[in-house]
N, CA, C and O atoms as CSV, one atom per row, in Angstrom:
chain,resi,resn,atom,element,x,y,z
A,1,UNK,N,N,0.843,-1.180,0.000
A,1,UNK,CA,C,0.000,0.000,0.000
A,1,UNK,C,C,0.888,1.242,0.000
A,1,UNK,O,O,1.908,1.498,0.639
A,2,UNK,N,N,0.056,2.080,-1.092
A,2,UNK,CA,C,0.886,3.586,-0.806
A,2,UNK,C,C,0.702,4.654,0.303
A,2,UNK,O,O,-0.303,4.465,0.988
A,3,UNK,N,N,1.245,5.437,0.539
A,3,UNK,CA,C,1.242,6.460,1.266
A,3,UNK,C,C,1.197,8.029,0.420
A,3,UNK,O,O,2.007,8.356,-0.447
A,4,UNK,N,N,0.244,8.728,0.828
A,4,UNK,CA,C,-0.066,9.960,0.458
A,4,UNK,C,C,0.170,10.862,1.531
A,4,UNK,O,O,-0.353,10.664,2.627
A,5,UNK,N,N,1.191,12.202,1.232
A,5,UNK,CA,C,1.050,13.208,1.706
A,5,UNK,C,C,0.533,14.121,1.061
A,5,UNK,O,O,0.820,14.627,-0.024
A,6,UNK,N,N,-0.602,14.390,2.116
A,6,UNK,CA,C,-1.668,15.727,1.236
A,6,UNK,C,C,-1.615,17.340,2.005
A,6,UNK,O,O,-2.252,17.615,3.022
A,7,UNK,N,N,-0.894,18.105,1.416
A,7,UNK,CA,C,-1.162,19.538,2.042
A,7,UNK,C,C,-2.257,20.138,1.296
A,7,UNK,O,O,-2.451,20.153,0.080
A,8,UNK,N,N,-3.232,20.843,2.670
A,8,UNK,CA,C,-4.519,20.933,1.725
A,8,UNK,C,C,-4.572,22.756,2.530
A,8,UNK,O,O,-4.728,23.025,3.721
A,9,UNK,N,N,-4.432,23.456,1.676
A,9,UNK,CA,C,-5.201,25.094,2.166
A,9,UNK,C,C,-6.656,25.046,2.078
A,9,UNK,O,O,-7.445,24.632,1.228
A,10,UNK,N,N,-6.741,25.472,2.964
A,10,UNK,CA,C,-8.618,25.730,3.603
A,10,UNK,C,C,-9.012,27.050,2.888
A,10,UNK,O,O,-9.908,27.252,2.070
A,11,UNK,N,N,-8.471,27.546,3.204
A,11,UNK,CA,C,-8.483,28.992,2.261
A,11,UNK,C,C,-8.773,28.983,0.897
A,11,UNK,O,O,-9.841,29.275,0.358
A,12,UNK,N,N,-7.528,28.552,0.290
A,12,UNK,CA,C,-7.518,28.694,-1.279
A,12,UNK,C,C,-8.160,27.799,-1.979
A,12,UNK,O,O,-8.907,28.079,-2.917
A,13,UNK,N,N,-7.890,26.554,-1.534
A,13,UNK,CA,C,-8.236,24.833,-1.831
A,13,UNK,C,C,-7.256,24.617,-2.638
A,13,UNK,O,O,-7.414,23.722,-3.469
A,14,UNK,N,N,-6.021,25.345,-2.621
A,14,UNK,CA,C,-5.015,24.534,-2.887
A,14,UNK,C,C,-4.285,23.278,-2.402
A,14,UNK,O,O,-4.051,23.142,-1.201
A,15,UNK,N,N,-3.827,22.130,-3.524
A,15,UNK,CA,C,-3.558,20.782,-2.873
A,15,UNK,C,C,-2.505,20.454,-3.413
A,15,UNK,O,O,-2.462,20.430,-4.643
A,16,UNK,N,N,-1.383,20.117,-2.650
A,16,UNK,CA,C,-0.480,19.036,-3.084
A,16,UNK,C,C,-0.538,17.968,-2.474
A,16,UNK,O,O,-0.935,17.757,-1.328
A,17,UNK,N,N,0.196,16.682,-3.876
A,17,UNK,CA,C,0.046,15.424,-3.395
A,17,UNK,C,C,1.438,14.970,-3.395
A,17,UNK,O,O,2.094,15.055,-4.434
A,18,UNK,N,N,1.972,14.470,-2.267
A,18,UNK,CA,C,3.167,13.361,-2.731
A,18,UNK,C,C,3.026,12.072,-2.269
A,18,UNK,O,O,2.495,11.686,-1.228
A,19,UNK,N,N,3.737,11.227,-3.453
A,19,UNK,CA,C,3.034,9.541,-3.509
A,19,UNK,C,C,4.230,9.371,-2.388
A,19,UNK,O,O,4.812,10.422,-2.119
A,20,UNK,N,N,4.672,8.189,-1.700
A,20,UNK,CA,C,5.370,7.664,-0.781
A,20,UNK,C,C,5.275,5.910,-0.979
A,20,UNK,O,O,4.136,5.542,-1.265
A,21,UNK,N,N,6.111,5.008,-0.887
A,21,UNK,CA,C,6.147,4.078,-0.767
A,21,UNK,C,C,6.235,3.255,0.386
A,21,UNK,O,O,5.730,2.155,0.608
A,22,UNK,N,N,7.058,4.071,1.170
A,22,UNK,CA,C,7.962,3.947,2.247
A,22,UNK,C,C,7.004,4.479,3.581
A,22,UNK,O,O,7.165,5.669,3.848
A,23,UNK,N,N,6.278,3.922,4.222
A,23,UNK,CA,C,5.182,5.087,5.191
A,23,UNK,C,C,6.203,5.766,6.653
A,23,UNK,O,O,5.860,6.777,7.266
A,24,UNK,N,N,7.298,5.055,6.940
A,24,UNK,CA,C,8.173,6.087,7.755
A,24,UNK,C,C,8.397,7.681,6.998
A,24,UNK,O,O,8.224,8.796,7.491
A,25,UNK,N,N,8.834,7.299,5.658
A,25,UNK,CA,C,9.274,8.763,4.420
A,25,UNK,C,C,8.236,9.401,4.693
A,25,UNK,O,O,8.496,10.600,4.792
A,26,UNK,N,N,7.226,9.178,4.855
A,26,UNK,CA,C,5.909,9.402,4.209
A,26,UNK,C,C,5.460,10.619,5.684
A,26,UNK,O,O,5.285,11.822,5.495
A,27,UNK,N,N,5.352,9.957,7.033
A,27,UNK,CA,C,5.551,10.957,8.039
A,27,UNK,C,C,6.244,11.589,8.528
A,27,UNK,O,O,5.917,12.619,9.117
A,28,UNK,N,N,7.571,11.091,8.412
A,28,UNK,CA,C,8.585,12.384,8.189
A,28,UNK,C,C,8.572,13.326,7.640
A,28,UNK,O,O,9.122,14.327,8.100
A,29,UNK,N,N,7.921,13.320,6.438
A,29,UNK,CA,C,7.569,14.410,5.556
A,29,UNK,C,C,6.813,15.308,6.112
A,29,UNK,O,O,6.955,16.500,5.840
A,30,UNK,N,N,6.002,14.919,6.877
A,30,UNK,CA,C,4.573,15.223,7.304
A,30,UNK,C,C,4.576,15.901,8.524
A,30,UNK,O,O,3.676,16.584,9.013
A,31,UNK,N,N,5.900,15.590,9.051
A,31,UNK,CA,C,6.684,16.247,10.364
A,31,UNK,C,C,6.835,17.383,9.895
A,31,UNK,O,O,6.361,18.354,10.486
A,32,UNK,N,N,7.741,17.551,8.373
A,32,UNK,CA,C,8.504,18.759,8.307
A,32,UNK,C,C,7.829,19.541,7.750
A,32,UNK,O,O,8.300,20.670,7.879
A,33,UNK,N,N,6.455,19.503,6.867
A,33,UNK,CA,C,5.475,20.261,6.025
A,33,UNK,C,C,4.853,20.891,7.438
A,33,UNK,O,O,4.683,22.107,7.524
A,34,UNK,N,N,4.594,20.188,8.304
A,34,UNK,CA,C,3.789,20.566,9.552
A,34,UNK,C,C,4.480,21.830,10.236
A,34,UNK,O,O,3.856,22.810,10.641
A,35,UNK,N,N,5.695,21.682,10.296
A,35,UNK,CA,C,6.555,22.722,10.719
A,35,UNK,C,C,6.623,23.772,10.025
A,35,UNK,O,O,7.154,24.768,10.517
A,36,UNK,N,N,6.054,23.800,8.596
A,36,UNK,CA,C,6.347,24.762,7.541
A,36,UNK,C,C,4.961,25.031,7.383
A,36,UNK,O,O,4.885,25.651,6.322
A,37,UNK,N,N,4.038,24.926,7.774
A,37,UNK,CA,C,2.387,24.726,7.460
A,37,UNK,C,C,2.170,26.324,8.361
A,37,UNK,O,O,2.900,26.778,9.243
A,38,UNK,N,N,0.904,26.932,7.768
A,38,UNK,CA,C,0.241,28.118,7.922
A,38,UNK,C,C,-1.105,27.685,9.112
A,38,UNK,O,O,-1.478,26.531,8.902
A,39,UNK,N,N,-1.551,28.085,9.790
A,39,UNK,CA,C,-2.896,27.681,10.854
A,39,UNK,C,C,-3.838,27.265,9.907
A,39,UNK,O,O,-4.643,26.488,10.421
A,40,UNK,N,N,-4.066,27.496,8.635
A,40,UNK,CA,C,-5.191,27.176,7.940
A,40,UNK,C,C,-4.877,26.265,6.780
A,40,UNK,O,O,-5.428,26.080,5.696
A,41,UNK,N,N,-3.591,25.656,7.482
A,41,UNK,CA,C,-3.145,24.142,6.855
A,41,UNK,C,C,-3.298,22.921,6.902
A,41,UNK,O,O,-2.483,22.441,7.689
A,42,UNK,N,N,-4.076,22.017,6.355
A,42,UNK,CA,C,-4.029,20.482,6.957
A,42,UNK,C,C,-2.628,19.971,6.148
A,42,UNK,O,O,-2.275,20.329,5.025
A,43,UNK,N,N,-1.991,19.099,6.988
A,43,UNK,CA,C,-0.918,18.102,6.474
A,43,UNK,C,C,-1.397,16.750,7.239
A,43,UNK,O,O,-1.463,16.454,8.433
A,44,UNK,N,N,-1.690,16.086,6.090
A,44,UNK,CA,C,-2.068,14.320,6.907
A,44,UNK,C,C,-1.666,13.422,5.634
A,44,UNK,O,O,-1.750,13.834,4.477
A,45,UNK,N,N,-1.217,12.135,6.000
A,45,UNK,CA,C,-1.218,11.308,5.418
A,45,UNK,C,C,-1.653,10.080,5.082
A,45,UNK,O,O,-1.554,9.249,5.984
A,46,UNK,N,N,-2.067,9.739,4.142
A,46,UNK,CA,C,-3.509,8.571,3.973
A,46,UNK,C,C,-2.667,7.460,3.404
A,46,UNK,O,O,-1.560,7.729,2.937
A,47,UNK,N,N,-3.107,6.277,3.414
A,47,UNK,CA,C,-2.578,5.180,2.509
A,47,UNK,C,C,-3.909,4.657,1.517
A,47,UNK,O,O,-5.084,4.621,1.883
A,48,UNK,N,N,-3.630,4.455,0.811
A,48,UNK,CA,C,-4.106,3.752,-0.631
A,48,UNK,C,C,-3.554,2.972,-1.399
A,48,UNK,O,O,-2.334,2.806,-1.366
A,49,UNK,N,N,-4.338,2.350,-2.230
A,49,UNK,CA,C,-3.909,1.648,-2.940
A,49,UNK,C,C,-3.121,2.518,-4.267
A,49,UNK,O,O,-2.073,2.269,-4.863
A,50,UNK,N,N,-4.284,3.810,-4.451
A,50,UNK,CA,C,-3.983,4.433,-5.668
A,50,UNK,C,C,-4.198,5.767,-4.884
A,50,UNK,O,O,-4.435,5.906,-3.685
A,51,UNK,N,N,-4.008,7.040,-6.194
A,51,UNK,CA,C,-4.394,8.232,-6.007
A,51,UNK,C,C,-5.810,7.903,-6.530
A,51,UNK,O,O,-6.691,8.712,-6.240
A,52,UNK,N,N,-6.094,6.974,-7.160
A,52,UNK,CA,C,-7.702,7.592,-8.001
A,52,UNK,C,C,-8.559,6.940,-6.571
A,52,UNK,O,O,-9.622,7.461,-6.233
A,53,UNK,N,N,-7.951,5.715,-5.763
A,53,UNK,CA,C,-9.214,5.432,-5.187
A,53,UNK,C,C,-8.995,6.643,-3.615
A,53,UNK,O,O,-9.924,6.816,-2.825
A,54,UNK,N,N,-7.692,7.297,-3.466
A,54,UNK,CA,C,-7.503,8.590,-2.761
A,54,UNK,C,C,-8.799,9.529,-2.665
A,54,UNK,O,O,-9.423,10.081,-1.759
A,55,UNK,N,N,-8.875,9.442,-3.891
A,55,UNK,CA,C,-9.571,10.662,-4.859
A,55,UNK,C,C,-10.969,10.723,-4.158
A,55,UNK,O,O,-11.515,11.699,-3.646
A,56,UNK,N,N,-11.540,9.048,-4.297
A,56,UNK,CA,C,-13.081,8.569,-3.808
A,56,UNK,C,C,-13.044,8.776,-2.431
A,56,UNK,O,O,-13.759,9.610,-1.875
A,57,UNK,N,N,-12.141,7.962,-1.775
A,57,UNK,CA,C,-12.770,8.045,-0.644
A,57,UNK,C,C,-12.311,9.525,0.146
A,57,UNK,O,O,-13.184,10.070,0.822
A,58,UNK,N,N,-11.268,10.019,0.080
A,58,UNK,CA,C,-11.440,11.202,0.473
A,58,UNK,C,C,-11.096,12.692,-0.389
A,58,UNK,O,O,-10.167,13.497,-0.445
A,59,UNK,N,N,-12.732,12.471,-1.137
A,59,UNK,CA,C,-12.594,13.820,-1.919
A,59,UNK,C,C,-12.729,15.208,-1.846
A,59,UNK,O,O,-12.405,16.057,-2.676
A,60,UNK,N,N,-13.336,15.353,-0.562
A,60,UNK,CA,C,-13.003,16.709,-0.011
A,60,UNK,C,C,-12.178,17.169,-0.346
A,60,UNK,O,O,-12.469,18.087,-1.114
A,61,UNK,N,N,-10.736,16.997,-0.131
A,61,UNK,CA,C,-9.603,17.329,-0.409
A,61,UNK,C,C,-9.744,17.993,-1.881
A,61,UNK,O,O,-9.936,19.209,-1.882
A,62,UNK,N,N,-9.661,17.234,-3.326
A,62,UNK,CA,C,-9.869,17.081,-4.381
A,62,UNK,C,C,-10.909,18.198,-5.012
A,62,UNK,O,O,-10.788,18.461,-6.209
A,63,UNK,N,N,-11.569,18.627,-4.507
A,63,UNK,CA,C,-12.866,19.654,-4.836
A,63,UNK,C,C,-12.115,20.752,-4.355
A,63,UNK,O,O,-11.173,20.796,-3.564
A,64,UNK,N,N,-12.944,21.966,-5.227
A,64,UNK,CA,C,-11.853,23.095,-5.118
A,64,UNK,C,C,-13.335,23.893,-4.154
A,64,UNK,O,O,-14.424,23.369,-3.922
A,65,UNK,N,N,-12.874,25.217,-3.778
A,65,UNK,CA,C,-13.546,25.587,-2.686
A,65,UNK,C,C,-14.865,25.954,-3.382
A,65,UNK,O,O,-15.787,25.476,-2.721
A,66,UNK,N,N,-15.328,26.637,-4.491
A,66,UNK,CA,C,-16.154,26.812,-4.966
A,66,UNK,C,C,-17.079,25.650,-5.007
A,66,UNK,O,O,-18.219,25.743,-4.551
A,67,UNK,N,N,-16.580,24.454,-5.591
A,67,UNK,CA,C,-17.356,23.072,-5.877
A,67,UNK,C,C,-17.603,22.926,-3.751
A,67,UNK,O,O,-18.758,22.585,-3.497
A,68,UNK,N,N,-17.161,23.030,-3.103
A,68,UNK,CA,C,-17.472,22.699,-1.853
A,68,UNK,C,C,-18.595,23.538,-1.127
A,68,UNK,O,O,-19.440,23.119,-0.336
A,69,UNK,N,N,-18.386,24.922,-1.620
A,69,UNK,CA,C,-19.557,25.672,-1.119
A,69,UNK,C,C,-21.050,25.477,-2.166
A,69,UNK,O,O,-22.173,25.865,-1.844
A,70,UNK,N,N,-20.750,24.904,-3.224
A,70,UNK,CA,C,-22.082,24.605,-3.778
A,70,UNK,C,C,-22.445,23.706,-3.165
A,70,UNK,O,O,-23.467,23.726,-2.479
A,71,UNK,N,N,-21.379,22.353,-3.336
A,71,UNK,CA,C,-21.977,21.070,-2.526
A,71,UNK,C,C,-22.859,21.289,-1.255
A,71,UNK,O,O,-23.727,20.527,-0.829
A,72,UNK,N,N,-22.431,22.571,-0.702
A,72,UNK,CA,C,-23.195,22.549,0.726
A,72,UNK,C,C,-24.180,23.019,0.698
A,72,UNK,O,O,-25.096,22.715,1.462
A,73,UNK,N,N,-24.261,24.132,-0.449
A,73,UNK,CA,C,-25.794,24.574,-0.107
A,73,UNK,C,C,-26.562,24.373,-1.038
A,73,UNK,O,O,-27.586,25.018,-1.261
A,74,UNK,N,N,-25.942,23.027,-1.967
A,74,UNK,CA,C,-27.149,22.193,-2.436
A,74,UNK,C,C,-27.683,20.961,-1.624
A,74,UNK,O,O,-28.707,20.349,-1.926
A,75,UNK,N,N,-26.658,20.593,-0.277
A,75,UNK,CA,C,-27.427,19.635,0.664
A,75,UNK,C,C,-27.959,20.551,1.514
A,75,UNK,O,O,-28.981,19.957,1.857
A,76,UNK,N,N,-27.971,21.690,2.147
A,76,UNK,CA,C,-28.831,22.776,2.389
A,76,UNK,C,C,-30.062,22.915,1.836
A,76,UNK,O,O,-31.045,22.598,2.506
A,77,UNK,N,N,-30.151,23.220,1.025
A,77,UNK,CA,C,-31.552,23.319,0.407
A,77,UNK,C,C,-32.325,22.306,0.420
A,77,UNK,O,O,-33.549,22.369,0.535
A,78,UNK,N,N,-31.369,20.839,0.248
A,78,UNK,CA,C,-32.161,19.749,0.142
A,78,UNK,C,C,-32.434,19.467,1.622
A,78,UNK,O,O,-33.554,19.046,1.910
A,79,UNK,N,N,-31.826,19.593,2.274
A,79,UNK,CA,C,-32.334,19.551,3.815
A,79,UNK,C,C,-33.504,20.337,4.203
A,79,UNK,O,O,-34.399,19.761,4.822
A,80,UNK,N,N,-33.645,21.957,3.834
A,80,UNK,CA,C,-34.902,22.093,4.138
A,80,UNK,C,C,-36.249,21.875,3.124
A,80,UNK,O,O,-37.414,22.150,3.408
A,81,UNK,N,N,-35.752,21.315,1.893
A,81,UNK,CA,C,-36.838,20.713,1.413
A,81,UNK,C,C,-37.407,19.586,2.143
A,81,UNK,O,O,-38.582,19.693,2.493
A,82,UNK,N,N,-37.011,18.933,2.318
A,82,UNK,CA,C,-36.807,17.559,2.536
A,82,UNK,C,C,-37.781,17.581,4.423
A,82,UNK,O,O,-38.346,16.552,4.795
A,83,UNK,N,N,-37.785,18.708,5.214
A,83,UNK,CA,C,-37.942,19.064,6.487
A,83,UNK,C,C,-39.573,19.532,5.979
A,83,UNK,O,O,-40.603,19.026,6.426
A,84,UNK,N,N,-39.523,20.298,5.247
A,84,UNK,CA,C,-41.226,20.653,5.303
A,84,UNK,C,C,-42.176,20.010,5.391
A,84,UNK,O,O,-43.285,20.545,5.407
């Protein structure tokens, strides 16, 4: 299994990915991005098989901020439809 380091800005929805083989490399990395990271930084690292099945199960990441604020207030709306 691979290892993914994902730096993700909350802000911008900017994302980098680095693949890892090695999952010690992989949090070490994750040590030193962390140290270099802004308050409105996530640095975590996931394992997968792939980046595409990365992609599925955690696509938050992957969606840019615009696509995230629609997503929400199209389950918004559907929530108070759905309530009446």
């Amino acid at each position: 299994m691979k290892s993914f380091l994902l730096v993700y800005d909350r802000l911008s929805g900017d994302l980098t990915v680095q693949e890892f083989r090695d999952a010690p490399a992989a949090l070490a990395a994750r040590i030193s991005k962390e140290c270099e990271a802004r308050p409105n930084t996530e640095v975590v690292v996931l394992s997968s098989d792939s980046e595409s099945s990365l992609r599925q199960t955690h696509s938050r990441y992957f969606h840019s901020v615009s696509e995230i604020l629609q997503n929400s207030g199209d389950a918004l709306r559907s929530g108070l439809t759905s309530a009446r």
